[in-house]
C-alpha positions in Angstrom: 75.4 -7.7 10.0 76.9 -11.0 9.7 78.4 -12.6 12.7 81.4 -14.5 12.9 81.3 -18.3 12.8 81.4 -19.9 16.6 84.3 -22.2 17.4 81.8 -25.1 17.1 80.1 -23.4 13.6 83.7 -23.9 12.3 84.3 -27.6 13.2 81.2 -28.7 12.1 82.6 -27.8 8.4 85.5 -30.6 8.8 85.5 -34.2 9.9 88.7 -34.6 12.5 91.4 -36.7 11.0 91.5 -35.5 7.5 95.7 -36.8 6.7 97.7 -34.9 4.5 98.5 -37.5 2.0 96.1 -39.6 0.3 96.8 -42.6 -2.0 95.8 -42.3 -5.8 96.1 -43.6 -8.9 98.0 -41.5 -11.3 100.0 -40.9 -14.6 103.3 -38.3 -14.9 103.2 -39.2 -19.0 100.7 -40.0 -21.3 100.8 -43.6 -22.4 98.9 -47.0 -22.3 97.2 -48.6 -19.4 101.1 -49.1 -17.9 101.5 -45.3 -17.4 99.1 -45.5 -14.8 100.9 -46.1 -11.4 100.1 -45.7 -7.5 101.3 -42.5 -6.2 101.2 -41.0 -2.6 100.0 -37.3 -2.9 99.4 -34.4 -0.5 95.3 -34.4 0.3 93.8 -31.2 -2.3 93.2 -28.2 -0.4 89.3 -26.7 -0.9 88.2 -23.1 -1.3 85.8 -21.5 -0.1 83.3 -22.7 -2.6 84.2 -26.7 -2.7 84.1 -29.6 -1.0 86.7 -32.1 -0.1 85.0 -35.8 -0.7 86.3 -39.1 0.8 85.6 -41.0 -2.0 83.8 -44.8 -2.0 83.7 -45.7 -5.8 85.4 -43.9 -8.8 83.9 -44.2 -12.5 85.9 -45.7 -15.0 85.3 -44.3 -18.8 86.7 -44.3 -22.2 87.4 -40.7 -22.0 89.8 -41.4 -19.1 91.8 -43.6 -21.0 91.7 -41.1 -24.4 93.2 -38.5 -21.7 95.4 -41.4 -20.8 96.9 -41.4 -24.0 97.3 -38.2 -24.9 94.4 -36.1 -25.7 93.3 -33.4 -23.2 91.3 -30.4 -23.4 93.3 -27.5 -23.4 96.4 -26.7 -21.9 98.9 -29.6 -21.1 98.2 -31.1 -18.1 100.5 -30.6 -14.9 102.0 -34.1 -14.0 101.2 -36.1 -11.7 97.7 -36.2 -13.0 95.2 -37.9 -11.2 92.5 -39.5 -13.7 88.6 -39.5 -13.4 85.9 -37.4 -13.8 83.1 -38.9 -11.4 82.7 -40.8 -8.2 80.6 -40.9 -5.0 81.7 -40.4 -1.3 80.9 -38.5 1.8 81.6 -34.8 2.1 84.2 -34.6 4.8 85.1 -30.6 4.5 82.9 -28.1 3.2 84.1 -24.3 2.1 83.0 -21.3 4.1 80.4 -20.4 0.9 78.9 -23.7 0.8 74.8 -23.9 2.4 73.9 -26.8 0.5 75.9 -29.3 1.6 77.6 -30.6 4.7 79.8 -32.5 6.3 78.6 -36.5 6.7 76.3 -36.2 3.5 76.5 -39.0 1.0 77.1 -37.6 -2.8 78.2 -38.3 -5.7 80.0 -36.2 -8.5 81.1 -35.3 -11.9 84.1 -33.1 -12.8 84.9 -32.8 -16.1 89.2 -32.1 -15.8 88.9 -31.3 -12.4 91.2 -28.5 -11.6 92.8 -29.8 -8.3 92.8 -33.7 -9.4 90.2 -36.5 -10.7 88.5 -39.2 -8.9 91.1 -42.1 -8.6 92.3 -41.0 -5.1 91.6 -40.9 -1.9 89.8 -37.7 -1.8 88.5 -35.1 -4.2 88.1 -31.4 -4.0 85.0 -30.2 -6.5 83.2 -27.0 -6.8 79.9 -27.7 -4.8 77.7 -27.6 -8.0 79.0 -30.1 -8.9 78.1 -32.0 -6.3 75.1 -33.8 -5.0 73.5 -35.9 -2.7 72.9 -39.5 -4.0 69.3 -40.7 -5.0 67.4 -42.1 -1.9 67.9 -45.8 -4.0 71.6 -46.0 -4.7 74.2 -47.0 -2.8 77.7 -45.5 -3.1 79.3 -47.6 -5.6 76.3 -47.7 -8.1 75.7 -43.5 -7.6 79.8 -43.9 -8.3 79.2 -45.3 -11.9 76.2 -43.1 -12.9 77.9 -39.1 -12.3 79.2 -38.9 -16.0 77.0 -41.7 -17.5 73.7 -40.4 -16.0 73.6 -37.0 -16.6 74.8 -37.5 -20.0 72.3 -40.5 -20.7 69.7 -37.8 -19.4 70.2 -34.7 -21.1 70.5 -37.1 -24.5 67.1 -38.2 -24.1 65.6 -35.4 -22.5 67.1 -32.1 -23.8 68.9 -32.9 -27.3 66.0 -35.8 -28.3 63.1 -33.8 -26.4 61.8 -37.6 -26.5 57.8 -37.4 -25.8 55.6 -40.4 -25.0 54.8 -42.7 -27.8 57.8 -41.5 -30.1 60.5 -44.2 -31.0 64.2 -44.5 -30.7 66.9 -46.4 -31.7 69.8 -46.6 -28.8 72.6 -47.3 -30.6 75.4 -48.9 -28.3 72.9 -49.5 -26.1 74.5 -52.1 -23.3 77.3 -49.3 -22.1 77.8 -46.8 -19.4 75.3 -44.9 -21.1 73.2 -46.5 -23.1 71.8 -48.9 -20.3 70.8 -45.8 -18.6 69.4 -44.3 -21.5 66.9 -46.9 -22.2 65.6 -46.1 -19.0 65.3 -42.9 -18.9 63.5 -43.4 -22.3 61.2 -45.4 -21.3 60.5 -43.6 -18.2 59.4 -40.7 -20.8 57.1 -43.8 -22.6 59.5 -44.2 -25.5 59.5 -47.2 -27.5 63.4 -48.3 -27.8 64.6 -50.7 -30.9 68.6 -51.0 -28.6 72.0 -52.4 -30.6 74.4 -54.0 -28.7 76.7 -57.1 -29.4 76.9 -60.2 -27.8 74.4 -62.4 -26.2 74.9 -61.5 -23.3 74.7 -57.1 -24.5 71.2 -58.3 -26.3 70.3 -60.0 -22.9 71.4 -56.8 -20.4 69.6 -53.8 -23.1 66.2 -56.3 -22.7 66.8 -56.5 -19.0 66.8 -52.4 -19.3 63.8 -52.8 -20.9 64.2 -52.4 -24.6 61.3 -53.3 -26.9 63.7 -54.7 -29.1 67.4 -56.0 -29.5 69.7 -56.5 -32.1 73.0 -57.0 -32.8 73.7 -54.4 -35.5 76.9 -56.4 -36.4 74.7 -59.5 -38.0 71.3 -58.1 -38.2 70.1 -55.3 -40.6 69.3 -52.8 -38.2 68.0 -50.7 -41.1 65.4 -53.6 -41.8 64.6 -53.9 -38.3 64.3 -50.5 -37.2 61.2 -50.5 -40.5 59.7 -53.1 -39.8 59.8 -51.4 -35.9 58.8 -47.9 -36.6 56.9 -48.4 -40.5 56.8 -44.4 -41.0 60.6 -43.7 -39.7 61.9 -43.5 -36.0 61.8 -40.2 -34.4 65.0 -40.3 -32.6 68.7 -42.0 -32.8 70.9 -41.7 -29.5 74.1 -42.9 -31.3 76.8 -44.2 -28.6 79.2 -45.4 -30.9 80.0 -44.7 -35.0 81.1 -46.6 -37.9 79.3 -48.5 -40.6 76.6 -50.0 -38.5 75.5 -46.3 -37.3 75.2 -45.3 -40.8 72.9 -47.6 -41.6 70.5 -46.8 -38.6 70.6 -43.1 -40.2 68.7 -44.7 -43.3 65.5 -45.2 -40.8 64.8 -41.9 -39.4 61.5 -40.2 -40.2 61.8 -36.8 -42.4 62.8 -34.2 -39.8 64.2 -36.6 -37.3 66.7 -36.7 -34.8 70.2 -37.9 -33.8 72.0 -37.0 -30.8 75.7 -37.8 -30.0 77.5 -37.2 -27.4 81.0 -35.3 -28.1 83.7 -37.5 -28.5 81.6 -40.8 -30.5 84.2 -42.2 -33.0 83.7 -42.1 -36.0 81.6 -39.0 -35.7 77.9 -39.6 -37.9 78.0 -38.3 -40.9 75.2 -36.0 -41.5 72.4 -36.7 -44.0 69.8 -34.5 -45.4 66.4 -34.0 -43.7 68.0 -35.4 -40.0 68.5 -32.9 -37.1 72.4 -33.5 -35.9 72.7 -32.6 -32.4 76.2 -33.0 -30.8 76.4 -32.7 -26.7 78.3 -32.8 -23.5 76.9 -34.0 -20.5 76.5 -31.0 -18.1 77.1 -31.1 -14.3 75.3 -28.4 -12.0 72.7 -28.4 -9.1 69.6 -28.3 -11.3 71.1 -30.8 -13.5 71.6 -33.4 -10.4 68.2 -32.3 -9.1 66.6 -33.9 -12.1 68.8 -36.5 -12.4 67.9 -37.7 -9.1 63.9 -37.1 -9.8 64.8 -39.5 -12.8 66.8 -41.8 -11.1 63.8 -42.7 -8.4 61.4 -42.5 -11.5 62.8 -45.0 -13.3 63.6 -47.1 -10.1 66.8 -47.1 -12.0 68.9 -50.1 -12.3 73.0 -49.8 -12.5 75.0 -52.4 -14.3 78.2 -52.9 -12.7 80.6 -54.4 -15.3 83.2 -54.5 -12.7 85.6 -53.6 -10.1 88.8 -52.7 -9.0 90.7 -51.5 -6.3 92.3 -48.8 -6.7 95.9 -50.3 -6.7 94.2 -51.9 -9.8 93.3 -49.1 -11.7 95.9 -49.5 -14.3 93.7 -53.3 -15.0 90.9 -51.5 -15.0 92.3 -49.4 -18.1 93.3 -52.8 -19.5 89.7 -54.3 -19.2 88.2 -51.1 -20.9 90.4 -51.7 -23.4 89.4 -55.5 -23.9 85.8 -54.3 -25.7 82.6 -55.6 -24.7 81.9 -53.8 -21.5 78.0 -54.4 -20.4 77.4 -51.3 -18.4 80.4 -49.5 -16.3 83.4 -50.3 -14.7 84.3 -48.7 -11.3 87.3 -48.5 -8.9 86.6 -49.6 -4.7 88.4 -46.3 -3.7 88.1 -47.8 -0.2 89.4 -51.4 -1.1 92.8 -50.1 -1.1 
């Protein structure tokens, strides 16, 4: 028979002090970079199967700004709506269901339209599967950037590529989020990576990831390249980004190779006889981060930080995204307020 939880049990499961308000970065219409303003909001209430985390560092993505601006999955969103999918922070309340977790842990997290707010606040209550604790190397802000970007550079290489040791692969959009991640993580598997990126400085940050080779797809033929790289065809393209360079790295994979995209890759590829197409979403849950994590010490993983803002900021932060040319991710200093 289960006893009841001791007086002490109980406040063990919350940190004293927790306000009621929080600040946060929000929108209460969908707009450009302007629509995002400070707001003062009432601090999410948890169930019994989340946690409520005071947040460090919040990711900043494209797909925050495409929800910015309009696009949402599903139903219309109830305004204020707080953006972000991912961040890292310590746990300061845990539900009564919750065993794995507790309060003081450092984690990080990614929510995909998290149902009681995103990551540009104060706090954030998550379901506790999505949650986990950050890898032994990290500190908050760069386990902050990876939530979203790591688990989707992951499952790209590992589950829709299936990349084995010795096979090749083009990265394509290679000096983001998630494509400095992914060359990692491919290597780590003993990949050899031909990377695009744009920029000196993108060609110099995908060789610091350790590419085998780097190109700017937007002067150089990465058609020609990618032959004289892999002779009989490349096994594998991750494709981070479309359009007319992308089509020409689809002229260099092997009969029966593969291309993985992530959902949401504009323009979408356009598929071509004798290539697998797999589209994919990044998936959070405890297994998922359990591997991650296992990858992340692996691969003694390093974190491009592209910048930071406070949170106050985050409407700049929008505005830099938009700008282009962002060599690895940018994050908000929740804590910087």
């Amino acid at each position: 028979m289960l006893q009841p939880r001791t007086h002490t049990e109980h406040k063990m499961r919350r940190a004293p002090r927790i306000p009621l308000s929080m600040p946060a970065a929000a929108i209460d219409h969908f707009g450009g970079p302007e629509a995002l303003t400070a707001y003062v909001l009432p601090v999410p209430k948890i169930d019994a199967t989340e946690v409520l985390i005071e947040l460090d560092t919040a990711g900043v993505g494209p797909w925050d700004a495409a929800i910015r601006a309009g696009w949402y999955p599903g139903k219309k969103p109830k305004f204020p709506l707080v953006l972000g999918t991912d961040g890292a922070g310590v746990v300061v309340e845990v539900g009564s269901r919750v065993r794995r977790l507790k309060v003081g842990d450092k984690v990080y997290a990614y929510s995909w339209a998290n149902p009681k707010g995103g990551f540009y606040a104060e706090y954030v209550a998550v379901a506790s599967h999505k949650v986990a604790h950050i890898p032994a190397r990290l500190d908050l802000e760069h386990a902050g950037a990876i939530a979203t970007t790591g688990l989707t550079a992951l499952q790209g290489i590992d589950d829709a590529l299936k990349i084995k040791r010795g096979e090749t692969i083009i990265i394509h959009g290679a000096s983001g989020g998630v494509g400095t991640l992914a060359i990692q993580f491919a290597k780590l598997r003993g990949a050899r990576v031909l990377a695009t990126a744009s920029g000196i400085d993108g060609l110099e940050l995908v060789r610091d990831m350790g590419a085998d080779v780097a190109i700017d797809a937007r002067h150089q033929d990465v058609a020609e390249v990618a032959h004289r790289f892999a002779p009989d065809g490349v096994d594998a393209i991750l494709a981070l980004a479309g359009g007319d360079e992308l089509e020409r790295a689809l002229e260099t994979p092997r009969p029966g190779g593969k291309l993985a995209y992530p959902n949401g890759v504009e323009p979408e590829p356009k598929k071509r006889r004798g290539i697998k197409f797999i589209p994919y979403d990044g998936i959070a849950g405890v297994r998922e981060f359990q591997r991650l994590n296992i990858a992340v010490e692996a691969a003694k993983l390093k974190v491009p930080i592209a910048e930071a803002f406070p949170l106050i900021k985050a409407a700049k932060a929008h505005e830099r995204l938009a700008e282009g040319h962002v060599l690895g991710k940018i994050v908000l200093r929740i804590r910087e307020l």
